[in-house]
C-alpha positions in Angstrom: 6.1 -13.9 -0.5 6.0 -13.4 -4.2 7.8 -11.1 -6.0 5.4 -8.6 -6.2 5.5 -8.5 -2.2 9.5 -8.9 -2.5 9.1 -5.2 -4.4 6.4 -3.7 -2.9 8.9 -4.0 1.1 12.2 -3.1 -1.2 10.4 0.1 -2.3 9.2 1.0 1.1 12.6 0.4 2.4 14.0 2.6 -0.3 12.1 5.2 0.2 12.9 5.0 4.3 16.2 5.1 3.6 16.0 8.2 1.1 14.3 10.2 3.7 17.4 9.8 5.8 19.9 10.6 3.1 18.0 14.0 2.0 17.6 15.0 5.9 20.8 13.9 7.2 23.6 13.8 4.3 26.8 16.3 4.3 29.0 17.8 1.7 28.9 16.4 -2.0 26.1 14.0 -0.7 24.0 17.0 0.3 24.4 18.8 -2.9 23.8 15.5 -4.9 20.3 14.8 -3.4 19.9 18.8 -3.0 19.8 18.6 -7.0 16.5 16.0 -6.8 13.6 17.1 -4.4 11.8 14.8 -2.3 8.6 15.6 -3.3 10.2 14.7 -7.1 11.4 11.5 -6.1 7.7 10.5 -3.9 5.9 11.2 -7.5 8.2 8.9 -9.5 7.8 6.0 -6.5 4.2 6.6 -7.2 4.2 6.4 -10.9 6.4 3.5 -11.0 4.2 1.6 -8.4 1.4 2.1 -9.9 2.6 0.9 -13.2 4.4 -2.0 -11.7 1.4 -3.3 -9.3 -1.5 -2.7 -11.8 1.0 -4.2 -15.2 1.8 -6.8 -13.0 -2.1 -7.7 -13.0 -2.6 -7.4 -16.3 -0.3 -10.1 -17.4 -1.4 -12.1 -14.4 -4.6 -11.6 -16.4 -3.6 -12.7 -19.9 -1.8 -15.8 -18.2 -5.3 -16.3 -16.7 -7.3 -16.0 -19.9 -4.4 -18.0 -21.6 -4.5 -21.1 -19.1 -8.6 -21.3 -19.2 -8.5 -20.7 -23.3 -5.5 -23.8 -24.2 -5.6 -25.6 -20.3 -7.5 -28.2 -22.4 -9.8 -28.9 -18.9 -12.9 -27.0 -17.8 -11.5 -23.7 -17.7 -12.5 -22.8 -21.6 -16.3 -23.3 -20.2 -15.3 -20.1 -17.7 -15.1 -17.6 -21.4 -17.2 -16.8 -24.0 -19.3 -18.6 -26.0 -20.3 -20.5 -22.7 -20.0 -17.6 -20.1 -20.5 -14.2 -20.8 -16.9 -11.9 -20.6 -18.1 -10.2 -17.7 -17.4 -13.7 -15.5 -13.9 -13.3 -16.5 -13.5 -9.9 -15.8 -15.0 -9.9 -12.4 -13.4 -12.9 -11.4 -9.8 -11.6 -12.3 -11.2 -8.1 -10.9 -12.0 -9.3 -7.5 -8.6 -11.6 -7.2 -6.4 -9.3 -9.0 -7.3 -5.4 -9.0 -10.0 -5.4 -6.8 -8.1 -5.3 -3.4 -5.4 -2.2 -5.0 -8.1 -0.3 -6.4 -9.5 -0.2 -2.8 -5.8 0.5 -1.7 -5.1 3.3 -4.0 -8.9 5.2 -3.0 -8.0 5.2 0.8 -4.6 6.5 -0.3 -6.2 9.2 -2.0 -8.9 9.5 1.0 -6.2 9.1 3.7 -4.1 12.0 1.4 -7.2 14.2 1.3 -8.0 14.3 4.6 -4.5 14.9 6.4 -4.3 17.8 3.9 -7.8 19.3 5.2 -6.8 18.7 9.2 -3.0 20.0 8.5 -4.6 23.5 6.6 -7.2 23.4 9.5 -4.9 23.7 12.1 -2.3 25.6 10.6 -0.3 23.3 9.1 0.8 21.9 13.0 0.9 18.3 12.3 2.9 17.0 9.2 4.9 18.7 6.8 3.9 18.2 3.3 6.1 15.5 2.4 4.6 13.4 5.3 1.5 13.4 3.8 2.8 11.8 0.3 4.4 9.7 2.9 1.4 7.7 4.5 -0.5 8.0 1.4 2.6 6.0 -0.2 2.3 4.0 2.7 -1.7 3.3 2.5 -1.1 1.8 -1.1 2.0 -0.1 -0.9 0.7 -1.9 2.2 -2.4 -3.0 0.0 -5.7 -4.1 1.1 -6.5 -5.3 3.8 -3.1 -4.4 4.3 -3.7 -1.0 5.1 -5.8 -1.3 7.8 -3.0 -3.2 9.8 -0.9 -0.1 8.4 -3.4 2.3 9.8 -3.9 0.8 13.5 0.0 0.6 13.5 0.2 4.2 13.0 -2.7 5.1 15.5 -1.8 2.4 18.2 2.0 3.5 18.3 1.7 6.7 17.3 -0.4 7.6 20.4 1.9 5.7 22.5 5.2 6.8 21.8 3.2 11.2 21.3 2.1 10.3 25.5 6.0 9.1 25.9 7.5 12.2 24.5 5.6 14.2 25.6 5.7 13.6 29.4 9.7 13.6 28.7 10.0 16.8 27.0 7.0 18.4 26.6 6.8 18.7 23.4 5.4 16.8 20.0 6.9 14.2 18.6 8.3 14.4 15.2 7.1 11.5 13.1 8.8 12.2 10.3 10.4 8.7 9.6 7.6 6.8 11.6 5.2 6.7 8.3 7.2 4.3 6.0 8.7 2.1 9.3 4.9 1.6 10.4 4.6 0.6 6.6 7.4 -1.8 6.5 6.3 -3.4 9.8 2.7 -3.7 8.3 4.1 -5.4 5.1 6.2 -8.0 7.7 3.1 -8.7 9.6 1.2 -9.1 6.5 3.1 -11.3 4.2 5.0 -13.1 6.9 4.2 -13.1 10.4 0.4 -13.7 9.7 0.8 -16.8 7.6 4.1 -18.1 9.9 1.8 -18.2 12.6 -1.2 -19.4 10.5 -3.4 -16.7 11.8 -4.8 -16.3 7.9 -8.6 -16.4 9.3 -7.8 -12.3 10.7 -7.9 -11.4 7.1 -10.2 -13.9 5.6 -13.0 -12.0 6.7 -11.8 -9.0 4.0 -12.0 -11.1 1.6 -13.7 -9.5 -1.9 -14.8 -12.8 -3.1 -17.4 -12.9 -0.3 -18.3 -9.1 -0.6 -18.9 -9.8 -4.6 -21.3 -12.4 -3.8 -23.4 -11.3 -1.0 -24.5 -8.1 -3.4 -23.8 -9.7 -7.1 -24.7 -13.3 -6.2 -22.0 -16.2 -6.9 
């Protein structure tokens, strides 16, 4: 794992572990995190993210540019004068911010839609935190992270809704299930995948292959 993955599972464990302290703390603890709202603190995890993940890839970027510019092999034959800037940029945008752009627009579509179905029905399935919450989730897990993310939530989700609800007739609150699906994701991801050198289930995402069947190689 590199330390971008390190940070991306510390956050979503953070965050996990937040939720419990504003829903569960007492006395001076309650009116400490009474003083910060949720929603507050969900916005700044966002902003920071976002800023860490896509500054991360822009020095990744530079580092790039630098190693093909002074590398002092073939790599100065990849930039301008030989090759036009665009090879540079699409190469560092499929390997670098191709895969979180995609993760941050099903974020956003993920966000969008939840907030449609939840009006729709009046406001039945997920309180309005919940929402930021598997957004959060979508992104952090990355692509094609999320969609191990997302048939976490709907595999278990329907599984453990069915078990509650022939216990006690009632729904299930999911409250804290978003960012544990998330952080199980990330594991299965970044670890269990590659420990068991199943890489070939996600080489079929891969952007590289998607860039050249409609742009060419």
């Amino acid at each position: 794992m590199t330390w971008l993955n390190i940070y991306i599972f510390c956050v979503l464990v953070l965050v996990l572990i937040a939720q419990f302290f504003y829903r569960f703390s007492s006395g001076r603890l309650a009116v400490f995190f009474g003083k910060f709202k949720f929603h507050i603190f969900l916005r700044w995890v966002w902003i920071l993210s976002v800023a860490v993940i896509f500054g991360t890839f822009f020095y990744w970027s530079s580092l790039q540019h630098d190693l093909w510019a002074n590398g002092g092999s073939f790599g100065k034959f990849f930039l301008p004068p030989y090759q036009s800037i665009s090879y540079f940029l699409s190469y560092v945008g499929v390997r670098f911010f191709g895969p979180w752009i995609l993760a941050f627009l099903a974020s956003l579509i993920v966000s969008r839609a939840a907030k449609y179905l939840n009006r729709k029905f009046g406001e039945r399935f997920f309180e309005n935190e919940e929402i930021e919450l598997i957004a959060l989730g979508v992104f952090l897990t990355g692509y094609p992270g999320f969609f191990i993310y997302l048939g976490l939530i709907l595999t278990f989700g329907l599984l453990f809704s069915i078990f509650y609800l022939l216990l006690t007739k009632g729904r299930l609150p999911l409250y804290f299930f978003w960012m544990s699906m998330a952080v199980f994701a990330i594991i299965i991801k970044d670890w269990l995948i590659p420990v068991l050198g199943w890489q070939t289930l996600l080489a079929g995402f891969s952007l590289g292959d998607f860039y050249k069947l409609f742009f060419g190689s």
